[in-house]
N, C-alpha and C positions, 0 to 999 in steps of 0.2 A: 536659601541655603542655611537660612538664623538653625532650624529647627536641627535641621542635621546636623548644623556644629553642637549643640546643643547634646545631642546624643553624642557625637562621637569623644566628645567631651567625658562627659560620662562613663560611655565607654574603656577613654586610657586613663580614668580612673580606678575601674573595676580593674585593669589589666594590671596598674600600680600596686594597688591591694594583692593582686594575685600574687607577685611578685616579690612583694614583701613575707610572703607564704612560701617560696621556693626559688628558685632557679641555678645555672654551673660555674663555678671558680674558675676562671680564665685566666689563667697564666700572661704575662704578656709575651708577644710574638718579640721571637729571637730577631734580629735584624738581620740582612745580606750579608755577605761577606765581606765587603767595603765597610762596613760601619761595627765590625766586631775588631779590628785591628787597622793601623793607616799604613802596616809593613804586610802585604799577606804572605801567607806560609804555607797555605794550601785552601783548599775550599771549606767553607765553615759550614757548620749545621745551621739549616733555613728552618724552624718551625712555622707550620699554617695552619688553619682551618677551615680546607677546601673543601673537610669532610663534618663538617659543624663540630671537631676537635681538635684538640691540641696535637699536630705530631709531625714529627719529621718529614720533610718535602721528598727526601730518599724511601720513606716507608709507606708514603702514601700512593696508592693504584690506583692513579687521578693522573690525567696531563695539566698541570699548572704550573704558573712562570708565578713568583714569588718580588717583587723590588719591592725595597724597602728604603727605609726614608734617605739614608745617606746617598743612594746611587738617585732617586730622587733628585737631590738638590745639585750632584755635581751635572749633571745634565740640564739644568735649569727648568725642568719639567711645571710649570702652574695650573694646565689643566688634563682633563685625562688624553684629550688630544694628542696633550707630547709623546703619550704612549704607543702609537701607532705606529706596527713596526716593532716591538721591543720584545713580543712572542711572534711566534711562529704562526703564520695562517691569522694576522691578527692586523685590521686597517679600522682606525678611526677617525672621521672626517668631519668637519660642521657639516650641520645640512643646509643648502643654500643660504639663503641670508640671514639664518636666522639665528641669530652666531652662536645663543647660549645653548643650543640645540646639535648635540650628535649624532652619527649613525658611527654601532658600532658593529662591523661584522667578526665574526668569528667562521672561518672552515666555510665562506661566502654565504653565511646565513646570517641573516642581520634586517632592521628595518629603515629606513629613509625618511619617511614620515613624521613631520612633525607635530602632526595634530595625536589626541588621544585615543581616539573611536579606534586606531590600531595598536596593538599591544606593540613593544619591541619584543623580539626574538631571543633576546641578548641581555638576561636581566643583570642589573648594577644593582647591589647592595653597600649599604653603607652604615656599618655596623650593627650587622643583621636586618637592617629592613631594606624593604625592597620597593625602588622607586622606579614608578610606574610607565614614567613619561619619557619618550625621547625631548620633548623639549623642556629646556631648565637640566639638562642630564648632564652637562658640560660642568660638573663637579670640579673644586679646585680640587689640589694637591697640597694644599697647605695644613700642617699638624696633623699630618698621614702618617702613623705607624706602618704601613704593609699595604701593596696592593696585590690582590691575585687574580691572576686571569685562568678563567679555568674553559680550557677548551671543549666544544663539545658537549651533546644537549645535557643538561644536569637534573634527570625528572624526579627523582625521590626525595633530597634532602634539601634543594632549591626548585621548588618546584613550580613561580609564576613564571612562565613561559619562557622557559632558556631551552629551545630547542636550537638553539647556534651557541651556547654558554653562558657565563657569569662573571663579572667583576667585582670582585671582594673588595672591599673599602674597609679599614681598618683605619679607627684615627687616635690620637695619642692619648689615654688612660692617665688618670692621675696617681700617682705611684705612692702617694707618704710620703715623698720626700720634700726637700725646700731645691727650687729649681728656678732660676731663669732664663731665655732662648731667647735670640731673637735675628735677622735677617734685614737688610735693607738693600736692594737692589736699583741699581740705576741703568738702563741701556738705552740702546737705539729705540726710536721712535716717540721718545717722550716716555720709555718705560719706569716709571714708578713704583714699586711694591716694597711694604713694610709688612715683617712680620713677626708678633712677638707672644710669647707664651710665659706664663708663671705659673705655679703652683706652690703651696705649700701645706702643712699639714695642719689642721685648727688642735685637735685633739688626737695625738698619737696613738697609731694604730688603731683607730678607730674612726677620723673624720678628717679630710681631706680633701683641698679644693683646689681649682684648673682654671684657669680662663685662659682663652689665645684669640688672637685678633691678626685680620689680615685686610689690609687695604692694597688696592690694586690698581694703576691708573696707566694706558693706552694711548696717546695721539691715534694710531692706527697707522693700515701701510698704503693710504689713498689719499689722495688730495681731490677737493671737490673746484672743478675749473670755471664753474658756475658764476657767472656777477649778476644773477637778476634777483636773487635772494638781499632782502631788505638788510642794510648793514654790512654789507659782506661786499669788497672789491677784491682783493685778492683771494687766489688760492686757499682754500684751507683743507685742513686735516680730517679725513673724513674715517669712518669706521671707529670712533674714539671708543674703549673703555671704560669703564668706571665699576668699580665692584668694592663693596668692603661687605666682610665675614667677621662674626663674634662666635663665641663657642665657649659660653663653661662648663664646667662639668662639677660633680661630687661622688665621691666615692663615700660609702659608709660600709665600716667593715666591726659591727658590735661586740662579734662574736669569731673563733678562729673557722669555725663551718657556714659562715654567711658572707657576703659583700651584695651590696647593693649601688649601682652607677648611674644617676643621673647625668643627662648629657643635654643640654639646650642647643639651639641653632638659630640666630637670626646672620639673613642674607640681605643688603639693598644693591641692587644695583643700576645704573643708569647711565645705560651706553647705545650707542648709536648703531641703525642697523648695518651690518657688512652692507657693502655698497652693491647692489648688482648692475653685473657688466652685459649690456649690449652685445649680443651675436646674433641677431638675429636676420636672418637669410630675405631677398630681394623682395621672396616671394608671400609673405605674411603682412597682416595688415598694419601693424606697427609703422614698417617701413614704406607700405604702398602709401599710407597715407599723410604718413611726417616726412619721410627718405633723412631721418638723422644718423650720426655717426655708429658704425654696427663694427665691430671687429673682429679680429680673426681668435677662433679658437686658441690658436698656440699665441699669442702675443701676449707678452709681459706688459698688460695696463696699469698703471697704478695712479692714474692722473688725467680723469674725463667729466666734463659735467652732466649734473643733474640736478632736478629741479626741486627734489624735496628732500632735504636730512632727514629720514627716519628716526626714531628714539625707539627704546625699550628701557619701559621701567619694571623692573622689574623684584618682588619682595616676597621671601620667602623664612617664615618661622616654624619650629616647632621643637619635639621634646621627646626625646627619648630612654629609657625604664627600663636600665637591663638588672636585674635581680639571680643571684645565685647562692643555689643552696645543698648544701653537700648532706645527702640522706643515703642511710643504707650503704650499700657499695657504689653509690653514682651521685648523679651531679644533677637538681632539677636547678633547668632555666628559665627564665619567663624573661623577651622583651617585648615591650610594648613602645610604640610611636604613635604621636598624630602629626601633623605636619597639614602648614597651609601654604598656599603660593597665590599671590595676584600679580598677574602678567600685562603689561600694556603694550601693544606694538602701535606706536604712530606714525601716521604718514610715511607708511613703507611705501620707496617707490619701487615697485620691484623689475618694470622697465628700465629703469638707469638713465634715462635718459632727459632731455629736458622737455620733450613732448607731455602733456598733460593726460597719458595714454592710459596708464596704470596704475592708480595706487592703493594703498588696503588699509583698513584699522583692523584690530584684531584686539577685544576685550578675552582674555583667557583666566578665570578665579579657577582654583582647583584645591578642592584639602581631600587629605585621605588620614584613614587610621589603618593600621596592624597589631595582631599581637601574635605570638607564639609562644607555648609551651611544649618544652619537650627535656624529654629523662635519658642522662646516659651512663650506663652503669656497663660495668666489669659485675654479670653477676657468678662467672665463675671466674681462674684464671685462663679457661679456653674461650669463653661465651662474653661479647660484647655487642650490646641492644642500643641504639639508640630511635625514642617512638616521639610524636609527638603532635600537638594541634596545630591550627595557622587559623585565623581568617584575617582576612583582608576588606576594606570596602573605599572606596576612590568616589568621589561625587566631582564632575567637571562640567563648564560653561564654556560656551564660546560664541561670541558674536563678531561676525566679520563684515564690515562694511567695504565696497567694490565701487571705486569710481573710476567708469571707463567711458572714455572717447574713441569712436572706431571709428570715426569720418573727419576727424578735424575740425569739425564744426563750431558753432558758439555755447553748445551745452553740452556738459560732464554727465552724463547718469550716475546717480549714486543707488547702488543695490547692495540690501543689507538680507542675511540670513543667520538664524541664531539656531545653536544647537546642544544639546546635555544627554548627559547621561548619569545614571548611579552605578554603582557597580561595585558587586559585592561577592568572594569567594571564600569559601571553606574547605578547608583540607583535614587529612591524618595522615598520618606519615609513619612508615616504622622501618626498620633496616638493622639484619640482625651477622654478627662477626663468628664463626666459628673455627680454631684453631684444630683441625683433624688431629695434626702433628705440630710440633714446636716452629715448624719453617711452612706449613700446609695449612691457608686458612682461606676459606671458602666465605660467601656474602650476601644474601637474599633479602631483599626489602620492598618497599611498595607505596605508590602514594595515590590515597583517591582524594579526587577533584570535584568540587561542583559549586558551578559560577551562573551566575544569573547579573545580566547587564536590561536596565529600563534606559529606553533613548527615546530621545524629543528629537522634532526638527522642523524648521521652514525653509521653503525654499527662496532662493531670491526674487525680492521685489520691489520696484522701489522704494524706497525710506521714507514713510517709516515702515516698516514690515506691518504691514494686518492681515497676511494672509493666512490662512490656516492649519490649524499643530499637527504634523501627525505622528504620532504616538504608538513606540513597536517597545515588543520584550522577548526576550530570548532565556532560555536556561541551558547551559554544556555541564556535562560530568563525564570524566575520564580515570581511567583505574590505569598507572604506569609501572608495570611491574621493573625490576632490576637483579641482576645473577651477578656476580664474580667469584674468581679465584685467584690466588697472589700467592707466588711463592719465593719466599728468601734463600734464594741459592749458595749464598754466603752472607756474611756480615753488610758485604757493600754492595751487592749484586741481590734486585729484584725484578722479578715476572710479575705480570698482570694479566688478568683477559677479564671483558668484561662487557653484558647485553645492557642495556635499559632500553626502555621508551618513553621520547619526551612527547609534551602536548603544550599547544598553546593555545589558548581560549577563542572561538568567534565574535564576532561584533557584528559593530554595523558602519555604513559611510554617511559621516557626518557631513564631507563635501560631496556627495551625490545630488544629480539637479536633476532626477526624476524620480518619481514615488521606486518605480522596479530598482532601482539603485541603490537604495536605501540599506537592503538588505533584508535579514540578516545574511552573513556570510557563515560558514562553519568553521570548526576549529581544524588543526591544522596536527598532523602526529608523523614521530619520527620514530625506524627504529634504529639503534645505534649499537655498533660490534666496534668494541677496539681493544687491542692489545700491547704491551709496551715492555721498555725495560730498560732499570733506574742502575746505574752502576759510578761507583767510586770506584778510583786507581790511583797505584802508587802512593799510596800513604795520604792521601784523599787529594793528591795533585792533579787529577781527572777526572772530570765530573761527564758522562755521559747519559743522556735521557731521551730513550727513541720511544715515540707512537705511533703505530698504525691503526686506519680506523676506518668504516663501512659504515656509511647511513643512509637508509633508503625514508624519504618524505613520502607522505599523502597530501591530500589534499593540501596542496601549498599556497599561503596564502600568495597572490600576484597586487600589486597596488599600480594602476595607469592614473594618468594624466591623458584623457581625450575630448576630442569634439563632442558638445554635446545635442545631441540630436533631440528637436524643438525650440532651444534657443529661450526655455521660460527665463521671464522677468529681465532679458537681454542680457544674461550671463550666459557665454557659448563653450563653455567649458566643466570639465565635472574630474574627479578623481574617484578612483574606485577601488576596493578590495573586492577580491574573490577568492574561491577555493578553482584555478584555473590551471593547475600543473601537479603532475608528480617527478619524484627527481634521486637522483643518485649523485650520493658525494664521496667522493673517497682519496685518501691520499694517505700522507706520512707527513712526522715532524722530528728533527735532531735537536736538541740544546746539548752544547759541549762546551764547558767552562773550564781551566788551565789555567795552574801557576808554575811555569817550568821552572824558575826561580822564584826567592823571596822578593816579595814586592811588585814583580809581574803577572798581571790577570788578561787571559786571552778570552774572547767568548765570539760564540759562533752556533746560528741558530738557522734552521731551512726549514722552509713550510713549504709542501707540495698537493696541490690541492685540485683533485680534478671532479668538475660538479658539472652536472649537464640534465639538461631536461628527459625525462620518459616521456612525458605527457603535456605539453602545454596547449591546449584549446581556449582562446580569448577575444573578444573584440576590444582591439588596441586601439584600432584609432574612429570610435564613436559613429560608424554605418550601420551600428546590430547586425553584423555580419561577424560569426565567430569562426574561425579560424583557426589552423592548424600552426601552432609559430614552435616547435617542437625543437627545431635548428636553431633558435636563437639563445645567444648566451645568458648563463644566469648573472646576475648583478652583481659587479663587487666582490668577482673569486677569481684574483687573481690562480693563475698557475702557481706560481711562485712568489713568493715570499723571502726575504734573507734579511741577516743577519749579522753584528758583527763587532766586535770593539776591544779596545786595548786600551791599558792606559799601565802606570808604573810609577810608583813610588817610591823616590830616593829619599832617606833620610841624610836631612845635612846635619843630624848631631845636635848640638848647643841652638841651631836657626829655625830649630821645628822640621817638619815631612812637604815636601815638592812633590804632587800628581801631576802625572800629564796625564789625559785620558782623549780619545777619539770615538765614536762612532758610525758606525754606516747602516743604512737600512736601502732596500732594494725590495720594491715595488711590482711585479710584473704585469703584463700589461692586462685592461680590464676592459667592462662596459660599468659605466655610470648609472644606465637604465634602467630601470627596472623590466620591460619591453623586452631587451636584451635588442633594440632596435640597433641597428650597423652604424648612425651619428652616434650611438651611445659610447663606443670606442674610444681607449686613450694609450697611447704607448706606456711603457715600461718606463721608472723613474727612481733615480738613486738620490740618497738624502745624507750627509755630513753633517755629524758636527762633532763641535773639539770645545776641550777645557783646560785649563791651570789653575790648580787648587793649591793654596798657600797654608798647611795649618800650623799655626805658632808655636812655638812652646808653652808645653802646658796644657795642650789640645782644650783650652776654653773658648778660642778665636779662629777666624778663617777668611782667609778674600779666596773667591774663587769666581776667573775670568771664562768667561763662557761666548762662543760663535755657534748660533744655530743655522742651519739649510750655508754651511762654509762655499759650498760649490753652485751657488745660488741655482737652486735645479727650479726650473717652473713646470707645474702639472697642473692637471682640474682636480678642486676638491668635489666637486656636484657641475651640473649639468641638467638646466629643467626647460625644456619645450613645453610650452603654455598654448596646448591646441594649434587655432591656428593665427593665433593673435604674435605671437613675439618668444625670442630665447632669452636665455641669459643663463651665464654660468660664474662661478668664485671660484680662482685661483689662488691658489700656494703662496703663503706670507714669505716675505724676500728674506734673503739674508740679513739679522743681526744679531748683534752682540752685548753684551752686559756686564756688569763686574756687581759679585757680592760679595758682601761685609756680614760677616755672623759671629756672634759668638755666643757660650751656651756656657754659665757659670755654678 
């Protein structure tokens, strides 16, 4: 990989230089409504850029939910996880054990996977670039200006694979000014986190500097009951933690038409894997041949041994290049990123158990670079353009070492298979605003695609791997056109309607255990109708925002976990994508936010979501016998969705502003599976939490006491059958609680 860092190097230097040549003045994002006043008075203006500019959340004909950093902290939110639940049709969950890793579904379009060979569905940007991986995607929350979740495929102005949506990550800008912030938190479970920011300005109005730091520390919610680990008699704490984040940034602003913003990023972390839990049924070999302790689905486990503490170390750098420059009637941008990660996973046991049945190493190095340019200009006052380039390129490794005992015997087989890929896409983009009439503006735009992925691969064999490389490449190009129209019916009252087509890229399967599995698979498109309508009332005391929406998929990608038929190198299991189903999704979403008096905030949000297969033909469970599974549920779409929270702010006067705030989210019931197989099923699950926020006089200081999951609800967050060898699934972290200390001078 020397050589390629070597280029891509290079690369986001050429992309710096460009930069320094152009790119758009970006305002910074207005904050919630909770963090523009501690008394509210009615509903504040949200600014976003769901549409790659600056504009009102009421004016844009986009479904997006907008939090911003204060409603952030009074919920005690640290990674994007907390967020789950806080839009409409919106569940994010770890993916089994492998905690720094999400699946985030949007409208039950989403990916599960945490290897790369599959794209997610769901792209996460993070100030402006877009990261590729569901694993490592477990983004903190910390020095987060604004997140936005934008429901719904987004193919023209975000265009790597968000055929289920987008997550906007926005992080704090260094302003000019002289600033200090900072946060200390102490809770249940050995919770730990320190968070502190400075900036100040070197040479006025012109040069300006940021750095923020966040350190993070876990006990965890499991106790490992284990005594045959060297050193270890008692109980200990399992699932731990460990994370710190650094972030500076620069702003240089030479000239009143230029700014230019460096942003750096190093991540370390080094925490232990989620524990996996035992369920595994009489009849698999796990049990036929240890018969160790297996549990029930619904049981709240927090305290069972096993025999190996997994680690993740985990390290991730790099550097970001947003340049803006204000020419003619518009705004050129150019950001550029590279970004590297090296991932270790050790001695993951992913049986859970103290049987020596299961366990995995997993080498993962992965850097990618991005750049974009793109122009947006008012070229009349009816006509707004916004055009622009992208390429993208990801290079990733993986080497998984597999030690399994399926007899109980006196020897462990160790089977190693290693796999890569390069991967590299370019785009153009254009998307153009016409105002007919002063309230009548219509929207045409378009984005082509063309990706080409090179993959390696071996299959497993014993260690040390010599067996032979095989060597595939694929090229997709996609052209996704986009229509709207928007009309402002009054001041506070808008319509919207609106087509695209999103696309997501093909690959290949990196854990495939036969050549035919390999792939390639093809890319996967959607088309998408939705309509909606954004209104203020009573003097902007009512905030309502309804969408309606049709999307009919193609070729959909399906990913299984099956037996694998031949059993090479004594690995009897394989996972697989394919293009195995098409599907229809459609439903509605409500956001309704309320201040019936000052200081009182009511909110209330329903996602209704009904997605069901047209077509699904697959062999699930590894006989090369495909199937008609058309009946089975798609993964992770709930029906429903809710919503909901209150809180109120008394001012005591002379003693500073008293919040109370609560929340609730509600869950309806799902499949885990990707299968949509009937053990995939979980019921319906309601989620609490509550706050007390103290801000002082003077608003430079804060304690604010926080209780997450208050109604200690337990549900599955994942759910994985591992052929025919053993289950195991991770549960819903318990009820606790916290107090923090902030102050912002």
């Amino acid at each position: 990989m020397g050589a390629s860092l070597r280029i891509l190097k290079r690369q986001l230097a050429y992309g710096t230089a460009l930069g320094l040549m152009g790119g758009v003045a970006a305002p910074a994002l207005a904050q919630d409504q909770e963090s523009s006043s501690k008394v509210s008075t009615g509903n504040a203006e949200i600014i976003v850029t769901a549409r790659k500019k600056t504009e009102r959340l009421q004016e844009a004909p986009v479904a997006v939910t907008a939090i911003g950093a204060d409603r952030l902290d009074r919920i005690g939110a640290t990674d994007i996880s907390d967020l789950s639940g806080r839009a409409p049709n919106v569940t994010i969950n770890t993916i089994g054990n492998f905690g720094s890793s999400v699946a985030v579904f949007i409208r039950g379009i989403g990916n599960g996977d945490p290897d790369s060979t599959v794209d997610p569905s769901v792209g996460i940007y993070v100030d402006g670039v877009y990261i590729p991986r569901t694993a490592n995607s477990s983004l903190d929350l910390f020095d987060v200006e604004q997140v936005e979740i934008l429901r719904g495929p987004q193919g023209t102005l975000f265009g790597r694979n968000t055929t289920g949506g987008a997550v906007n990550y926005r992080t704090k800008r260094p302003t000019g000014q002289f600033d200090i912030r900072g946060q200390v938190t102490l809770g249940d479970f050995g919770q730990r986190d320190i968070k502190f920011a400075a900036e100040t300005p070197l040479i006025d109005d012109v040069l300006s500097v940021k750095v923020a730091a966040f350190s993070q520390h876990l006990d965890g919610y499991y106790l490992n009951t284990f005594t045959g680990i060297p050193g270890r008699r008692n109980p200990t704490s399992a699932g731990k933690s460990n994370t710190f984040t650094f972030r500076p940034s620069i702003l240089f602003t030479p000239t009143d038409n230029f700014e230019l913003t460096i942003i750096g990023e190093y991540s370390r972390e080094r925490s232990e894997n989620l524990p996996s839990i035992n369920v595994t049924p009489p009849n698999k070999l796990l049990q036929i041949f240890y018969n160790v302790p297996s549990f029930a689905r619904t049981d709240d486990v927090r305290a069972f041994a096993f025999n190996v503490p997994g680690q993740s170390d985990i390290d991730i750098w790099g550097v970001t290049v947003e340049a803006n420059w204000e020419i003619g009637p518009g705004t050129l941008t150019s950001i550029s990123n590279y970004r590297e990660t090296t991932k270790d996973i050790n001695n993951n046991d992913t049986d859970g158990t103290t049987a020596p049945f299961f366990e995995t190493l997993r080498d993962q190095p992965h850097e990618q670079y991005s750049s974009e340019l793109r122009y947006n200009a008012n070229v009349t006052d009816d006509l707004n353009i916004i055009a622009g380039l992208y390429y993208f390129q990801q290079e990733y490794f993986l080497r998984r070492d597999t030690f399994l005992n399926v007899t109980n015997g006196p020897t462990t087989a160790r089977n190693n298979a290693i796999t890569g890929q390069t991967h590299k896409n370019f785009a153009v983009f254009a998307q153009a605003e016409y105002n007919i009439t002063p309230e009548l503006r219509v929207s045409l735009g378009g984005r082509y695609t063309k990706e080409k992925k090179d993959f390696f691969a071996t299959f497993f064999t014993p260690f040390p791997n010599l067996g032979p490389i095989t060597r595939l490449d694929d090229t997709w190009s996609n052209f996704g056109p986009s229509v709207g129209i928007d009309y402002q019916a009054s001041d506070d009252v808008l319509l919207y309607a609106k087509y695209s087509k999103g696309f997501k890229s093909g690959g290949f399967n990196g854990r495939g255990g036969t050549p035919g599995a390999l792939g390639p698979f093809d890319e996967e498109s959607v088309n998408a109708f939705e309509g909606g309508v954004k209104a203020d009332w009573f003097d902007n005391r009512l905030r309502t925002n309804v969408a309606v929406y049709y999307n009919k998929y193609t070729d959909l990608q399906r990913t299984v976990i099956r037996t694998l038929a031949g059993q090479i190198g004594g690995n009897n299991q394989e996972t697989v994508t394919d293009n195995a189903a098409s599907a229809t999704v459609k439903g509605f979403e409500l956001e309704v936010s309320a201040v019936p008096i000052d200081g009182l905030n009511l909110d209330f949000s329903a996602g209704y979501n009904n997605a069901s297969y047209d077509e699904y033909l697959a062999d699930l469970n590894g006989d090369t016998m495909i199937t008609d599974n058309s009946d089975l549920e798609i993964s992770r779409a709930p029906k429903w969705t809710l919503g909901g929270g209150i809180s109120y702010a008394a001012d005591l006067g002379g003693a500073g502003i008293l919040t109370f705030r609560g929340d609730w989210t509600h869950v309806g019931k799902q499949n885990l599976l990707v299968t949509g197989a009937l053990d995939g099923r979980i019921p319906a699950y309601d989620v609490i939490d509550a706050s007390i926020r103290w801000d002082l006089p003077g608003d430079q200081a804060y304690v604010n006491i926080f209780v997450k999951n208050l109604n200690k609800e337990l549900y599955e967050v994942s759910y994985t059958p591992v052929g025919t060898l053993f289950d195991f699934h991770n549960i819903s972290p318990p009820r606790r609680w916290g107090i923090t200390l902030g102050f912002d001078l």
